[in-house]
C-alpha positions, 0 to 999 in steps of 0.5 A, a space after each residue: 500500500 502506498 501511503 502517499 496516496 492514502 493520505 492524499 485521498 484522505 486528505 481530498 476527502 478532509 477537504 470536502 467534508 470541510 467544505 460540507 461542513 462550511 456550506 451547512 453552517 453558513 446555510 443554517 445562519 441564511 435559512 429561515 425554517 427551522 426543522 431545516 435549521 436542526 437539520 444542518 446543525 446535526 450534519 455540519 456536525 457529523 461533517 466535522 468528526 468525519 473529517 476529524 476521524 480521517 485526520 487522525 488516519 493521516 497522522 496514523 501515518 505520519 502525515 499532518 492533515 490540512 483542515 481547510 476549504 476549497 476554492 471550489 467549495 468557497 464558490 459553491 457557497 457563494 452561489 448558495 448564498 446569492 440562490 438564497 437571498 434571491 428566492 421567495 420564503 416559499 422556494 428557499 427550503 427547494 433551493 437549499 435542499 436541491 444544492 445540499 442534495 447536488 453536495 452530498 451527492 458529490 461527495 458520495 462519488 468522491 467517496 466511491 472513488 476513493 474507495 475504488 482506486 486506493 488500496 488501504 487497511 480494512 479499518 481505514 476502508 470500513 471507516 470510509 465505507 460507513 461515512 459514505 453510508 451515513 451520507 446517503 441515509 442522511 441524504 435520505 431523511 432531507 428528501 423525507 423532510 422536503 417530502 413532508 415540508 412540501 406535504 404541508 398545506 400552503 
């Protein structure tokens, strides 16, 4: 196994749970519904101890992870924000949802990309395996919540 390339995956990963982490954060400050609001506290939070997981795997091997956003990420939030500020009460929970849902999406793939072309130990493999199954279930639980939000009667 080559550890470069385990702690550079890891370290893409880091970015983009990073970036996750950011964009759920910044959305809950902008986002006027609540149940929407508990949602993105929860999941910036598990954003954060994923990531804080897989800097511990690059320090198992002797790296130094760098915890910081991407330039791409800064200008997905930015689009976010302007989105957000420019659509009515009634179309803000769609608008987020369709971007967070455009995000872990992304970070889905980066997932099985990862785990696709980077031989690792098994614990490191698990660990990855079940972050990318918690993404999708709690991708699942905001589609749910889209389904009832929009369920409610105008």
């Amino acid at each position: 196994m080559d550890n470069s390339k385990i702690k550079s995956a890891l370290q893409d990963l880091i970015y983009r749970l990073q970036d996750a982490e950011k964009g759920m954060t910044e959305i809950k400050l902008a986002c006027s519904n609540v149940p929407l609001k508990k949602w993105l506290e929860k999941y910036a939070n598990e954003r954060h101890n994923m990531h804080r997981t897989l800097e511990g795997y690059i320090a198992e091997l002797g790296g130094d992870a760098e915890v910081d956003t991407t330039f791409l990420g800064d200008l997905h939030r930015i689009f976010i924000d302007i989105k957000i500020n420019n659509v009515s009460y009634e179309n803000e929970f769609d608008a987020i949802v369709t971007e967070i849902d455009r995000g872990a999406s992304t970070l889905i793939s980066d997932y099985e990309k990862v785990l696709s072309d980077v031989p690792m130990p098994a614990t490191y493999v698990s660990t990855l395996v079940k972050q990318k199954s918690q993404i999708q279930a709690e991708l699942e639980s905001l589609k749910a919540l889209k389904k009832e939000f929009n369920s409610i009667p105008a």
